[in-house]
Predicted model as a PDB file, atoms N, CA, C, CB and O in Angstrom, pLDDT in the B-factor column:
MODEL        1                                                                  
ATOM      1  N   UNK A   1     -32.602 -88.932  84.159  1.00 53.00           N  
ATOM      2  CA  UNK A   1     -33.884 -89.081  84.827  1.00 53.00           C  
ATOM      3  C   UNK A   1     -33.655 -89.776  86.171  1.00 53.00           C  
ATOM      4  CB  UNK A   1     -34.890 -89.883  83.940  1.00 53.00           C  
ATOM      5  O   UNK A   1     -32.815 -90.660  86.344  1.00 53.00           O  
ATOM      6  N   UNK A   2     -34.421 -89.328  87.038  1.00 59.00           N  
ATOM      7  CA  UNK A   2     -33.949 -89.748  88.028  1.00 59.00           C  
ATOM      8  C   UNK A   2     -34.832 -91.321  88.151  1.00 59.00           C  
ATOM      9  CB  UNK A   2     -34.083 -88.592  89.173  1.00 59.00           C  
ATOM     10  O   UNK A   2     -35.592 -91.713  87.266  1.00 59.00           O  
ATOM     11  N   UNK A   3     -34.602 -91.931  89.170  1.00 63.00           N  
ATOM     12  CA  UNK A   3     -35.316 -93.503  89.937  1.00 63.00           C  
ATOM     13  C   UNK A   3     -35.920 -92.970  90.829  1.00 63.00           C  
ATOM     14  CB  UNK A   3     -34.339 -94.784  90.666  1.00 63.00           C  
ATOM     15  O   UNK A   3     -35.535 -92.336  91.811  1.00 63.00           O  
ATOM     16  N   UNK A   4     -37.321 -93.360  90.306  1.00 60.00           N  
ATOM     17  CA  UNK A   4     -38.785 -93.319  91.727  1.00 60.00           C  
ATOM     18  C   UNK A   4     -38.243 -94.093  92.467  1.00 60.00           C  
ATOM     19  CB  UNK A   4     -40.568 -93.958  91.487  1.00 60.00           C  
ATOM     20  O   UNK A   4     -38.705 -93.688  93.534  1.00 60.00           O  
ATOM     21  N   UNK A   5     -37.431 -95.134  92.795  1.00 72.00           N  
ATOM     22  CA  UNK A   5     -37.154 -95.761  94.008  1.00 72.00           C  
ATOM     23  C   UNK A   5     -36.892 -95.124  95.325  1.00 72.00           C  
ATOM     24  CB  UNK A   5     -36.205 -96.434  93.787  1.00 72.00           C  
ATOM     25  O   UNK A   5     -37.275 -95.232  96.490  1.00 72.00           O  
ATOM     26  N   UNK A   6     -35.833 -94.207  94.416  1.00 79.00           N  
ATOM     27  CA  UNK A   6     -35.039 -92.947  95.219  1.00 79.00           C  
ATOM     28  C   UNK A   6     -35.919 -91.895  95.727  1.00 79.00           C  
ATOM     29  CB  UNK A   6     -33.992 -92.153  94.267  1.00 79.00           C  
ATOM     30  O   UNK A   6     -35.510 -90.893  96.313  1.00 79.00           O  
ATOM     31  N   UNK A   7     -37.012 -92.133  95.505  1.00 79.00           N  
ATOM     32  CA  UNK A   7     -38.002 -90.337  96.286  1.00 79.00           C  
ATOM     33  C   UNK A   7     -37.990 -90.716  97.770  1.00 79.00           C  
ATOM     34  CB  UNK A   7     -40.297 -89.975  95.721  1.00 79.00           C  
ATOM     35  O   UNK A   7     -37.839 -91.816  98.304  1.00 79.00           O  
ATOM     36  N   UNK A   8     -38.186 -89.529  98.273  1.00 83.00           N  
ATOM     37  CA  UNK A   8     -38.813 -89.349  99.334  1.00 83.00           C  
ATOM     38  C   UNK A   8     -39.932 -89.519  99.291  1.00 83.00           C  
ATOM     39  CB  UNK A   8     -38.664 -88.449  99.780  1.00 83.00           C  
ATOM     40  O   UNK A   8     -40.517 -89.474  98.209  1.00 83.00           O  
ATOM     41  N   UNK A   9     -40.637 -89.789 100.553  1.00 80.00           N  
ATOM     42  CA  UNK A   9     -42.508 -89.942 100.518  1.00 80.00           C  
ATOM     43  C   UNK A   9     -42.824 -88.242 100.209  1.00 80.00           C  
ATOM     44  CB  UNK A   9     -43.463 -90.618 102.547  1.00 80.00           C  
ATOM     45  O   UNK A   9     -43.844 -88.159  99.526  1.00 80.00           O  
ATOM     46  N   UNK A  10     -42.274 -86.975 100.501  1.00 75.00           N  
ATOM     47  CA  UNK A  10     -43.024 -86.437 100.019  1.00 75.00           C  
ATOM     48  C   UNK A  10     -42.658 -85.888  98.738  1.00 75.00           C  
ATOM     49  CB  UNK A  10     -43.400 -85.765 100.792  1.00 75.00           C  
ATOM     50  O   UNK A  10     -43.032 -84.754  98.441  1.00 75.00           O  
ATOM     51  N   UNK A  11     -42.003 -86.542  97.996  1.00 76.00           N  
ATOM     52  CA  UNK A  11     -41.501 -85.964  96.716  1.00 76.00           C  
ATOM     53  C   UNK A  11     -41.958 -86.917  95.659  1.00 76.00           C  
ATOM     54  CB  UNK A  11     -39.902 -85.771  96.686  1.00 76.00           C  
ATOM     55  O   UNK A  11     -42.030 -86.700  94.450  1.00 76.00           O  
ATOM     56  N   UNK A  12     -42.310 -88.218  96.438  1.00 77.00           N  
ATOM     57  CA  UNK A  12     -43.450 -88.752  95.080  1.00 77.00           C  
ATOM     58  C   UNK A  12     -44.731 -88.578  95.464  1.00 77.00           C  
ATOM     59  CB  UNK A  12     -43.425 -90.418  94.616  1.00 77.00           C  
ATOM     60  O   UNK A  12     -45.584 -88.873  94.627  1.00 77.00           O  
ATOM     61  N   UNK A  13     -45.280 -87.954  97.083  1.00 71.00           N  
ATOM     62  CA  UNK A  13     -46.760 -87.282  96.759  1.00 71.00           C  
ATOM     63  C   UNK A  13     -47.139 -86.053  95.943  1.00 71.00           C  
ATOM     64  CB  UNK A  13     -47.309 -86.934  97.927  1.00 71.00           C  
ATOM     65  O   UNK A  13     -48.226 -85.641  95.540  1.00 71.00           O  
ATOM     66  N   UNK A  14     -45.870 -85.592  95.830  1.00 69.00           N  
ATOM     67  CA  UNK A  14     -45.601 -84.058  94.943  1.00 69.00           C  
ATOM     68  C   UNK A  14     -45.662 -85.046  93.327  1.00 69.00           C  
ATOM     69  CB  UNK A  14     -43.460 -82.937  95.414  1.00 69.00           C  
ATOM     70  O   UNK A  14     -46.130 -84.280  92.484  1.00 69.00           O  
ATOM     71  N   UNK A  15     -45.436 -86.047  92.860  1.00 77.00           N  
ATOM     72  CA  UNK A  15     -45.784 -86.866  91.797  1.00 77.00           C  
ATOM     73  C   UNK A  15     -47.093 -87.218  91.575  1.00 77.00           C  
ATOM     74  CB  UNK A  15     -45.162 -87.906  91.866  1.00 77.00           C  
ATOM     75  O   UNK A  15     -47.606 -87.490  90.490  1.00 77.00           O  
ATOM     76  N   UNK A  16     -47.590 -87.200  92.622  1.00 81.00           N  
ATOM     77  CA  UNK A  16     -49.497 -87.022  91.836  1.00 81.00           C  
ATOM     78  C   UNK A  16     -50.310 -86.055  91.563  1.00 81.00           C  
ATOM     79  CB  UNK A  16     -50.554 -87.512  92.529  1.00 81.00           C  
ATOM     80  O   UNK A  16     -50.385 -85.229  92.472  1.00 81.00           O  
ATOM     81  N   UNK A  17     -50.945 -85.845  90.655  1.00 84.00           N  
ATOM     82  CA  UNK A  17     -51.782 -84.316  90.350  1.00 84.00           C  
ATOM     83  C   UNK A  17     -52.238 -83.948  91.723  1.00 84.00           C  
ATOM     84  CB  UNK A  17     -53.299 -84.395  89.208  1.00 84.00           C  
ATOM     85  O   UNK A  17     -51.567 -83.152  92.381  1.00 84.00           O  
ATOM     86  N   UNK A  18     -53.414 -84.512  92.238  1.00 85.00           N  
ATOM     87  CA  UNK A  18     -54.370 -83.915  93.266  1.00 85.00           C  
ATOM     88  C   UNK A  18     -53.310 -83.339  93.930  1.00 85.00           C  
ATOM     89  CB  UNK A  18     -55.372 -84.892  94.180  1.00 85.00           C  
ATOM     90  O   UNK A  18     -53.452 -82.120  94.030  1.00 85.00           O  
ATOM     91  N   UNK A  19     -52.023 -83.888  94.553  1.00 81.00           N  
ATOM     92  CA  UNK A  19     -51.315 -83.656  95.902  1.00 81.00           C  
ATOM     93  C   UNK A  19     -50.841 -82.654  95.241  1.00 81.00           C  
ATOM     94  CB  UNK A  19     -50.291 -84.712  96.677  1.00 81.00           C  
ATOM     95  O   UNK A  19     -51.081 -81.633  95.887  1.00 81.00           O  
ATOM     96  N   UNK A  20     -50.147 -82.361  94.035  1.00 80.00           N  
ATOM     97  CA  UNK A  20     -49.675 -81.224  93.567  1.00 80.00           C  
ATOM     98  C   UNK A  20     -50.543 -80.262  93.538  1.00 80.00           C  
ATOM     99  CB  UNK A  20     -49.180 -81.343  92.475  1.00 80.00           C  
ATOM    100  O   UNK A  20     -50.165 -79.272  94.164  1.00 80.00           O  
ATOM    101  N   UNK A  21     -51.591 -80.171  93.039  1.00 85.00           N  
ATOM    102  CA  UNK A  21     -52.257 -79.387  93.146  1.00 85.00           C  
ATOM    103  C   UNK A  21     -53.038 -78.462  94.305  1.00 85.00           C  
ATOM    104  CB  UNK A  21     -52.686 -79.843  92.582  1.00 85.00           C  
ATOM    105  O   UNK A  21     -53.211 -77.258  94.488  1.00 85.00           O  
ATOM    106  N   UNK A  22     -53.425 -79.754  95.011  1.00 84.00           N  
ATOM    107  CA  UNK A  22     -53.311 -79.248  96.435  1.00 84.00           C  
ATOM    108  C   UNK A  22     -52.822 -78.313  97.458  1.00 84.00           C  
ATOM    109  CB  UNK A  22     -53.036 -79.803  96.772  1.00 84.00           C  
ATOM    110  O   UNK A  22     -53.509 -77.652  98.236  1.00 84.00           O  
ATOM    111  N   UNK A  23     -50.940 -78.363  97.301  1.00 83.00           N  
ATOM    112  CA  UNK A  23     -50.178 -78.105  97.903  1.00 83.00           C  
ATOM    113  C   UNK A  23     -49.782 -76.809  96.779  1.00 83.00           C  
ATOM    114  CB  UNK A  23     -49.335 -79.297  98.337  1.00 83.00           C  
ATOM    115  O   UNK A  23     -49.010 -75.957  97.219  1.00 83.00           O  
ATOM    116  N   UNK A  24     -50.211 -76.668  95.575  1.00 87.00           N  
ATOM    117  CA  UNK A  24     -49.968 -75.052  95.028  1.00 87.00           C  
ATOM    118  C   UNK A  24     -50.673 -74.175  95.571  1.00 87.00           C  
ATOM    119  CB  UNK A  24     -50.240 -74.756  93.637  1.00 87.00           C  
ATOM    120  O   UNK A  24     -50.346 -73.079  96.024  1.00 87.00           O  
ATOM    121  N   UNK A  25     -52.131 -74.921  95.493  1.00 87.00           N  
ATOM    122  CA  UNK A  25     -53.254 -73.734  95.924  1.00 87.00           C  
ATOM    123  C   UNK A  25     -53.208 -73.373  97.224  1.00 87.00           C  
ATOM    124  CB  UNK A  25     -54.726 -74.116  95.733  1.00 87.00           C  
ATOM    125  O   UNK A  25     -53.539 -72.226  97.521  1.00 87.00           O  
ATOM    126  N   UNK A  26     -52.839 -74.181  98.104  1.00 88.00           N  
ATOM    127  CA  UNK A  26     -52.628 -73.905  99.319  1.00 88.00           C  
ATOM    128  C   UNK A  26     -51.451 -72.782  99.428  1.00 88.00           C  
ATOM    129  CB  UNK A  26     -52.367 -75.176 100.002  1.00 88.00           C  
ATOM    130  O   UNK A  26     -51.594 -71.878 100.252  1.00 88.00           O  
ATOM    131  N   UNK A  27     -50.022 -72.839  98.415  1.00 90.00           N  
ATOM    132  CA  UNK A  27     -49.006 -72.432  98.578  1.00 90.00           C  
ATOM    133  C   UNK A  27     -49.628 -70.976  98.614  1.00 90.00           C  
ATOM    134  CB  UNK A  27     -47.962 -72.908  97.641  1.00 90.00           C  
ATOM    135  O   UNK A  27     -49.598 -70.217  99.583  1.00 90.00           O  
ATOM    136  N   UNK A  28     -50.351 -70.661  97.050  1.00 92.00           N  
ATOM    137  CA  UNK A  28     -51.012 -69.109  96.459  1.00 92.00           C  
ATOM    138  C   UNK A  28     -51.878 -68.932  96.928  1.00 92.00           C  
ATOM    139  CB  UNK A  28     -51.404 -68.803  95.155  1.00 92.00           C  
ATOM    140  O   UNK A  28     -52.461 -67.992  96.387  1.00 92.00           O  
ATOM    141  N   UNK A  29     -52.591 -69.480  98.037  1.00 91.00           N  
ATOM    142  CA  UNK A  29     -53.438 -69.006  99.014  1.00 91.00           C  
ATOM    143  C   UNK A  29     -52.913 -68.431 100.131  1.00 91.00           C  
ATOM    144  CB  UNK A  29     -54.184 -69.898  99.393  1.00 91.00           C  
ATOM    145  O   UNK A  29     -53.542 -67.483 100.600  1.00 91.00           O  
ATOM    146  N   UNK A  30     -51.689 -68.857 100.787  1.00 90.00           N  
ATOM    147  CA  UNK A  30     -50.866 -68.258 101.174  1.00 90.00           C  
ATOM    148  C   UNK A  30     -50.046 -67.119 101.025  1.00 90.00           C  
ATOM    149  CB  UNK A  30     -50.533 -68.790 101.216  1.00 90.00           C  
ATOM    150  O   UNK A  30     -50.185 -66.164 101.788  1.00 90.00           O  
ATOM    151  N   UNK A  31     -49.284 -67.118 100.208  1.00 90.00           N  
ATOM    152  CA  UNK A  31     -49.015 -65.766  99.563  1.00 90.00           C  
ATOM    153  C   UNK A  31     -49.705 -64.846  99.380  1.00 90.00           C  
ATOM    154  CB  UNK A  31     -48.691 -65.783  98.609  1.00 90.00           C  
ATOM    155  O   UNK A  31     -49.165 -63.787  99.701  1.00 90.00           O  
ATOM    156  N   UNK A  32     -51.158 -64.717  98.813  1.00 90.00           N  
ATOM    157  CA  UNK A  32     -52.134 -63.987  98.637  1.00 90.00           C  
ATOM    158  C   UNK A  32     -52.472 -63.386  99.831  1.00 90.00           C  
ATOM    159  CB  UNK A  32     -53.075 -64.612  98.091  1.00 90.00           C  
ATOM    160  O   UNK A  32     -52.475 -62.155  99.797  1.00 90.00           O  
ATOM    161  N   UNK A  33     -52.830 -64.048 101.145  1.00 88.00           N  
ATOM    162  CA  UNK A  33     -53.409 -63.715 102.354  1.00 88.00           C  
ATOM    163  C   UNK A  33     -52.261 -62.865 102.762  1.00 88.00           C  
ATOM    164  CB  UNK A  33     -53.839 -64.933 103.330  1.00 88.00           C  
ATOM    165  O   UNK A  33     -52.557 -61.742 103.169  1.00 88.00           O  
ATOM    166  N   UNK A  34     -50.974 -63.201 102.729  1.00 85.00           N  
ATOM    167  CA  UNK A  34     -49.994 -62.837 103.132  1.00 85.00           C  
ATOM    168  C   UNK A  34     -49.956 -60.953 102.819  1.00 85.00           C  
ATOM    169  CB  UNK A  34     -48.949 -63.837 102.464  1.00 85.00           C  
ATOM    170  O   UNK A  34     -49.915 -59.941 103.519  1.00 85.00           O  
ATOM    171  N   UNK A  35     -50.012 -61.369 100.935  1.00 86.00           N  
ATOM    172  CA  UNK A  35     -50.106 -59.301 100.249  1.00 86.00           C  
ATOM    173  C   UNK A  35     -51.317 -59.131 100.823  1.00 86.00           C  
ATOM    174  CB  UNK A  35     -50.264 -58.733  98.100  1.00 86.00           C  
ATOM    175  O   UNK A  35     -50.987 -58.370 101.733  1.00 86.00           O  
ATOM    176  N   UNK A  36     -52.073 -59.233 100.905  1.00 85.00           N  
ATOM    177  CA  UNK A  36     -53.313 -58.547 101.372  1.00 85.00           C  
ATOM    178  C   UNK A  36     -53.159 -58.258 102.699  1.00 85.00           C  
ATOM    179  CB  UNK A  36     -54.552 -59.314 101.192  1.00 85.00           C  
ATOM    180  O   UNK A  36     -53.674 -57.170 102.957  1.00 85.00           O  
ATOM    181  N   UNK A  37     -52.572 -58.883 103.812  1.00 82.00           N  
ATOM    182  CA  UNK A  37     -52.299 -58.881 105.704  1.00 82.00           C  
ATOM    183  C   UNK A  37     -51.409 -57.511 105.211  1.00 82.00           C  
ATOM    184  CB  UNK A  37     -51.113 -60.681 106.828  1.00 82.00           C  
ATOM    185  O   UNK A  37     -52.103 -56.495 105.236  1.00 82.00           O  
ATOM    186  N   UNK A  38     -50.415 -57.357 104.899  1.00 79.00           N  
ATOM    187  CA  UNK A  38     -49.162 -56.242 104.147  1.00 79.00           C  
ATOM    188  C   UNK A  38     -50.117 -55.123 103.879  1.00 79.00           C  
ATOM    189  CB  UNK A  38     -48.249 -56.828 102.428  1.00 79.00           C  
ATOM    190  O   UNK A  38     -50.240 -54.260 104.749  1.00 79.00           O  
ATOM    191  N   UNK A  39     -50.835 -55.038 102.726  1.00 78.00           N  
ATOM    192  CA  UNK A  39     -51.388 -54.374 102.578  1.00 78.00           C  
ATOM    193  C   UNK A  39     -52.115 -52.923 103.453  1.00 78.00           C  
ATOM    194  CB  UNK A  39     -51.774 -55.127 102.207  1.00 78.00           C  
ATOM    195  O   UNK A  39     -51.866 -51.719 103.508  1.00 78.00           O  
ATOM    196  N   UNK A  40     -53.070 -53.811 104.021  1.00 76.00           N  
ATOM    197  CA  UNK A  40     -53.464 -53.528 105.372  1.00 76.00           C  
ATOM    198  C   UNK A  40     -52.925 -53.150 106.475  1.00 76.00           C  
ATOM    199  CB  UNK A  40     -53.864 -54.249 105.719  1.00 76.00           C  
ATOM    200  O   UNK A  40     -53.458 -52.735 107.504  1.00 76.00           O  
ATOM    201  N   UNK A  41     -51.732 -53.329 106.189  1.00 73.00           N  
ATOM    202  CA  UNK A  41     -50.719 -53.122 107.782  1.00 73.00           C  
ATOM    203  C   UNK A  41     -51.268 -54.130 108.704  1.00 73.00           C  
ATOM    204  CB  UNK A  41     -50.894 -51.405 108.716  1.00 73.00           C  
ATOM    205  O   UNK A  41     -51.578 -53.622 109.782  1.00 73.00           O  
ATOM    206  N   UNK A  42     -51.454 -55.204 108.638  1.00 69.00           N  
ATOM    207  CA  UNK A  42     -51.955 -55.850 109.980  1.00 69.00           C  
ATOM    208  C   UNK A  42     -50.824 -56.854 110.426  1.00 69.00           C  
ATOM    209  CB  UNK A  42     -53.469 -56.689 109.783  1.00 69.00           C  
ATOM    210  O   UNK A  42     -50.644 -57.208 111.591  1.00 69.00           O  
ATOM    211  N   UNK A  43     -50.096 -57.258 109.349  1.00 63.00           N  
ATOM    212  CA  UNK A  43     -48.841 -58.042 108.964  1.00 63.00           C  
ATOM    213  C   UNK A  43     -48.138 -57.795 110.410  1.00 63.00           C  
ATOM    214  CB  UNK A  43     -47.903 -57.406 107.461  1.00 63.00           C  
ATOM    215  O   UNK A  43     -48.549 -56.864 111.103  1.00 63.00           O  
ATOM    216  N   UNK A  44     -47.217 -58.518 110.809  1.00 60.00           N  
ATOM    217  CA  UNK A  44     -46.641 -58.019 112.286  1.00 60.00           C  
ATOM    218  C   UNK A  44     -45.462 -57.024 112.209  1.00 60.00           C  
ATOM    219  CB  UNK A  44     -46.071 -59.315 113.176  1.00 60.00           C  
ATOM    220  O   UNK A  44     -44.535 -57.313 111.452  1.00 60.00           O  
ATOM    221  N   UNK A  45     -45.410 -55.835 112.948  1.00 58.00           N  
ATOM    222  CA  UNK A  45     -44.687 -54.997 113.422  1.00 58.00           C  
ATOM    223  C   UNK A  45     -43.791 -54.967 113.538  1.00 58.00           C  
ATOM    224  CB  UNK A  45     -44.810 -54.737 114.053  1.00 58.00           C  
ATOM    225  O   UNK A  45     -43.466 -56.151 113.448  1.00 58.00           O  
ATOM    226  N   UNK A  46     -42.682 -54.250 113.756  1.00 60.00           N  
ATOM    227  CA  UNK A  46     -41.661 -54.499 114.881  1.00 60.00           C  
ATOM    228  C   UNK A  46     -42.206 -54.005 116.587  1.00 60.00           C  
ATOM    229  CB  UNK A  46     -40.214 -53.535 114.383  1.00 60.00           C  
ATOM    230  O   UNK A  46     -41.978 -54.636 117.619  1.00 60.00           O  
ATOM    231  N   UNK A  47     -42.972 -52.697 116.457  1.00 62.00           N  
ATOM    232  CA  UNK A  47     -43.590 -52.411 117.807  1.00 62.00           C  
ATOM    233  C   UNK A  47     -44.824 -52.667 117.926  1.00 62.00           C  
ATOM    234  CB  UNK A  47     -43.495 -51.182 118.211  1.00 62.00           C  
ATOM    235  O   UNK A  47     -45.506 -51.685 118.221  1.00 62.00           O  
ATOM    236  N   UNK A  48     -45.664 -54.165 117.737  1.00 60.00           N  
ATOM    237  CA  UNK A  48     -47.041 -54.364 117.612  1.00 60.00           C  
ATOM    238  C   UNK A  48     -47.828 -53.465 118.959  1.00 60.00           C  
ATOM    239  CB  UNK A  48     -47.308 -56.101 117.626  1.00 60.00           C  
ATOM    240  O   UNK A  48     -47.048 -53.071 119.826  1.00 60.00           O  
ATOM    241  N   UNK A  49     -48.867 -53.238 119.094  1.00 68.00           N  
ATOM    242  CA  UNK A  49     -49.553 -52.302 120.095  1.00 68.00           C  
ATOM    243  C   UNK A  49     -50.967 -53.055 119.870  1.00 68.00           C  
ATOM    244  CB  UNK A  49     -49.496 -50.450 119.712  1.00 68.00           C  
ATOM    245  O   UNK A  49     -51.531 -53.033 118.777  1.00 68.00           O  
ATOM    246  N   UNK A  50     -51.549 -53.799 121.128  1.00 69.00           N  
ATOM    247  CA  UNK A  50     -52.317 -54.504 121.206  1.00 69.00           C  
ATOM    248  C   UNK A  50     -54.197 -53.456 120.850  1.00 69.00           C  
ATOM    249  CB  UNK A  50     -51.835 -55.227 122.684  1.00 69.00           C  
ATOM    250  O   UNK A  50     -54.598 -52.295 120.763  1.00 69.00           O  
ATOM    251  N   UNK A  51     -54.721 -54.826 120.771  1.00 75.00           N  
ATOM    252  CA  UNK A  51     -56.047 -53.455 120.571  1.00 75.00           C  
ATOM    253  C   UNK A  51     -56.632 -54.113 121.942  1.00 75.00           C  
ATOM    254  CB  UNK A  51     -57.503 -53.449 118.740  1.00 75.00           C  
ATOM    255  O   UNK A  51     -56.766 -55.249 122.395  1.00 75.00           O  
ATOM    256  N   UNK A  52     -56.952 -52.564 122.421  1.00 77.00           N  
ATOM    257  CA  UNK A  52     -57.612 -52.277 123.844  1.00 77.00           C  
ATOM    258  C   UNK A  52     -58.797 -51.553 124.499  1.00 77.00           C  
ATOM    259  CB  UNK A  52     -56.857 -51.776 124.379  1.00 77.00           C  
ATOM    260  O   UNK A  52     -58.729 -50.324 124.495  1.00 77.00           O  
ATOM    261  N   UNK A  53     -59.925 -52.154 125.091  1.00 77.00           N  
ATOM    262  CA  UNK A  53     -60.937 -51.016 124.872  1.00 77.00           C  
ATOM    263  C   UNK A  53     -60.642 -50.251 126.032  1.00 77.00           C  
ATOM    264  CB  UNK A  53     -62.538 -51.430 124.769  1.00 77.00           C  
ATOM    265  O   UNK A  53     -59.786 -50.620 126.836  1.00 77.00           O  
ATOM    266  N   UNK A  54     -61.420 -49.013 126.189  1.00 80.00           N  
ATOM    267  CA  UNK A  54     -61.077 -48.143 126.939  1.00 80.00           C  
ATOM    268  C   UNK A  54     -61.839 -48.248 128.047  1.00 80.00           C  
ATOM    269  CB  UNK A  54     -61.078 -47.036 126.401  1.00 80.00           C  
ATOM    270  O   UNK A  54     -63.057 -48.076 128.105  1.00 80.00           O  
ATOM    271  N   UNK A  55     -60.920 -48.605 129.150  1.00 84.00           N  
ATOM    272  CA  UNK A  55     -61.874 -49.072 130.550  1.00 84.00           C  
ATOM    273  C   UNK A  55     -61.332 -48.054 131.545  1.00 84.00           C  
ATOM    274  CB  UNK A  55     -61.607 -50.882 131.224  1.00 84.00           C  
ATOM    275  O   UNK A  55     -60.161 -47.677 131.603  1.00 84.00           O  
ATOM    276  N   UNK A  56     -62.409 -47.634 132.373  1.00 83.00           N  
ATOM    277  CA  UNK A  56     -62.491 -46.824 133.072  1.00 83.00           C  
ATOM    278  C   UNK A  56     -61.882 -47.897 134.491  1.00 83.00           C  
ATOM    279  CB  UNK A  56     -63.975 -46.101 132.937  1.00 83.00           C  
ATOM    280  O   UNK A  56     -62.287 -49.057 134.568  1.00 83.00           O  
ATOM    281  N   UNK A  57     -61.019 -47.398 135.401  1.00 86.00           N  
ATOM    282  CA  UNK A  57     -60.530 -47.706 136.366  1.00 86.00           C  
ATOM    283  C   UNK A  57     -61.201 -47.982 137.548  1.00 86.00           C  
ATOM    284  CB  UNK A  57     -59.832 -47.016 136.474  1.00 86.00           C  
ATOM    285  O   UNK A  57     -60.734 -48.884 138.243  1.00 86.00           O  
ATOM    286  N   UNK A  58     -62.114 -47.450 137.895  1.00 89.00           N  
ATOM    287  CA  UNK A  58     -62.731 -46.903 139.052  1.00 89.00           C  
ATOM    288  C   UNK A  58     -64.222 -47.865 138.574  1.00 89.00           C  
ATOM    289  CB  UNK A  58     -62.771 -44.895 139.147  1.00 89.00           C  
ATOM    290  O   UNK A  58     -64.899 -48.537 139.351  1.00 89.00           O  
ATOM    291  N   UNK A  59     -64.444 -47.701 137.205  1.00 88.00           N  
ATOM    292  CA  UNK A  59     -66.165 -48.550 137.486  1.00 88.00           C  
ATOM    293  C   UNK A  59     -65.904 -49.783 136.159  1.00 88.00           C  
ATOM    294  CB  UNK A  59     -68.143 -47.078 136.998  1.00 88.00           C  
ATOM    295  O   UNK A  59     -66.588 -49.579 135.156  1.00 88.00           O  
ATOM    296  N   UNK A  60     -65.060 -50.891 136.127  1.00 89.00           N  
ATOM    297  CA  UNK A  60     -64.816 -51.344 134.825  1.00 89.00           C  
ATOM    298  C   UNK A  60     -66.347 -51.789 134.074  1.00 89.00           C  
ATOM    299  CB  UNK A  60     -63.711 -52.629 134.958  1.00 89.00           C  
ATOM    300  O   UNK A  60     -66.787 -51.157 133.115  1.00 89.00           O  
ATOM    301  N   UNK A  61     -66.728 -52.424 134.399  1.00 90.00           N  
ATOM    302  CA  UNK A  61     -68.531 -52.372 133.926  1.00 90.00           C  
ATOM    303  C   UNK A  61     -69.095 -51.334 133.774  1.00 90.00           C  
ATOM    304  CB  UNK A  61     -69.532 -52.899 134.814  1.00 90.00           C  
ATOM    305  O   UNK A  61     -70.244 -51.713 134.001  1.00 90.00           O  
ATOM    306  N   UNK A  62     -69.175 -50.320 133.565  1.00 88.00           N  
ATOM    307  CA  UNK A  62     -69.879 -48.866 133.116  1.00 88.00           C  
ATOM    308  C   UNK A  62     -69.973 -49.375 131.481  1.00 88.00           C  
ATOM    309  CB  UNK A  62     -68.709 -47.119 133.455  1.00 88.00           C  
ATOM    310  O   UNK A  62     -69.527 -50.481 131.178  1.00 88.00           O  
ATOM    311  N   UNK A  63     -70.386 -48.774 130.794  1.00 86.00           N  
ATOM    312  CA  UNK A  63     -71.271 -48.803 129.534  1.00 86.00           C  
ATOM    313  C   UNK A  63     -70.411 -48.102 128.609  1.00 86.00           C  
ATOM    314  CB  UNK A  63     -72.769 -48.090 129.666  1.00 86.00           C  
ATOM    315  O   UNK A  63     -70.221 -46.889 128.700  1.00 86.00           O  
ATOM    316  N   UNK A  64     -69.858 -48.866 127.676  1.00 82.00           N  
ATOM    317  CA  UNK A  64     -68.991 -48.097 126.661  1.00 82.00           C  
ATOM    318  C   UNK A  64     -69.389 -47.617 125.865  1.00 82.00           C  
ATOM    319  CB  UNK A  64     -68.210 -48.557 126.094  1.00 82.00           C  
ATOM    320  O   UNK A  64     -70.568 -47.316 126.053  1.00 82.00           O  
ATOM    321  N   UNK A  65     -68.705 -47.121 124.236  1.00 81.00           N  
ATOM    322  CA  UNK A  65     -69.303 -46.325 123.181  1.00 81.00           C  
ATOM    323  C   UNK A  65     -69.376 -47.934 122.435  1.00 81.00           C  
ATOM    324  CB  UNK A  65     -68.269 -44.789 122.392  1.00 81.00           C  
ATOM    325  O   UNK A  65     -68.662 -48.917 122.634  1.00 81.00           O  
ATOM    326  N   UNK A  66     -70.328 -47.772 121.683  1.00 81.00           N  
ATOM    327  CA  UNK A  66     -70.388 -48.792 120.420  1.00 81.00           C  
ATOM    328  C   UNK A  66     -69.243 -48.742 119.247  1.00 81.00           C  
ATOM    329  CB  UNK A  66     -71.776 -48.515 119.659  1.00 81.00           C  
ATOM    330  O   UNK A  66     -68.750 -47.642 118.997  1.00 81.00           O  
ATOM    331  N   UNK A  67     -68.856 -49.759 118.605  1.00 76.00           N  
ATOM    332  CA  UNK A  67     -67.831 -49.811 117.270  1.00 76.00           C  
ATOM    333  C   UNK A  67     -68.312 -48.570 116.522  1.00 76.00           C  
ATOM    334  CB  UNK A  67     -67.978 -51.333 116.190  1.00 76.00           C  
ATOM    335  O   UNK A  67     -67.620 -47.594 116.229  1.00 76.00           O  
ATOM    336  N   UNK A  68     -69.799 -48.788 116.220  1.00 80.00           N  
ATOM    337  CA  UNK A  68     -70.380 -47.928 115.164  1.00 80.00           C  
ATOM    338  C   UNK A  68     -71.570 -46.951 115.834  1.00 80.00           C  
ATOM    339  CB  UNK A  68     -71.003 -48.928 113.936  1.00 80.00           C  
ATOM    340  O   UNK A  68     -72.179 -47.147 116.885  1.00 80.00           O  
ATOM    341  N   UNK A  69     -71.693 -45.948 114.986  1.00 79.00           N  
ATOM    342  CA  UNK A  69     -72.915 -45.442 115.171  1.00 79.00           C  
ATOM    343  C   UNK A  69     -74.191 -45.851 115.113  1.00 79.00           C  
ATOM    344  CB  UNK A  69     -72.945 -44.755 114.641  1.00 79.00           C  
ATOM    345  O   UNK A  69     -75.103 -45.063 115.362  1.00 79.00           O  
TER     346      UNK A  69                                                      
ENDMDL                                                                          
END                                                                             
């Protein structure tokens, strides 16, 4: 067994429930966001391609199409 003397500060905050607990849910909240970003493809690229609206050169203020119908 080891000596609490010997911890690190964050290896005896990892010794109290809340902080443990804390720092799981945070961990599998992470991971989770992570498969789901994957999922989606939004996760980063190797050739990311920015999103861009389509602006006219000549009049940039002219009136675009809406997201939706």
């Amino acid at each position: 067994m080891t000596n609490p003397e010997h911890l690190s500060p964050h290896g005896r905050s990892l010794l109290n429930r809340r902080s443990f607990m804390s720092q799981a849910g945070l961990s599998m909240g992470a991971l989770g966001l992570s498969h789901l970003l994957m999922n989606d493809q939004i996760l980063a690229d190797e050739s990311p391609q920015p999103i861009r609206p389509n602006i006219k050169d000549g009049n940039p203020y002219a009136p675009r199409a809406p997201h939706f119908e």
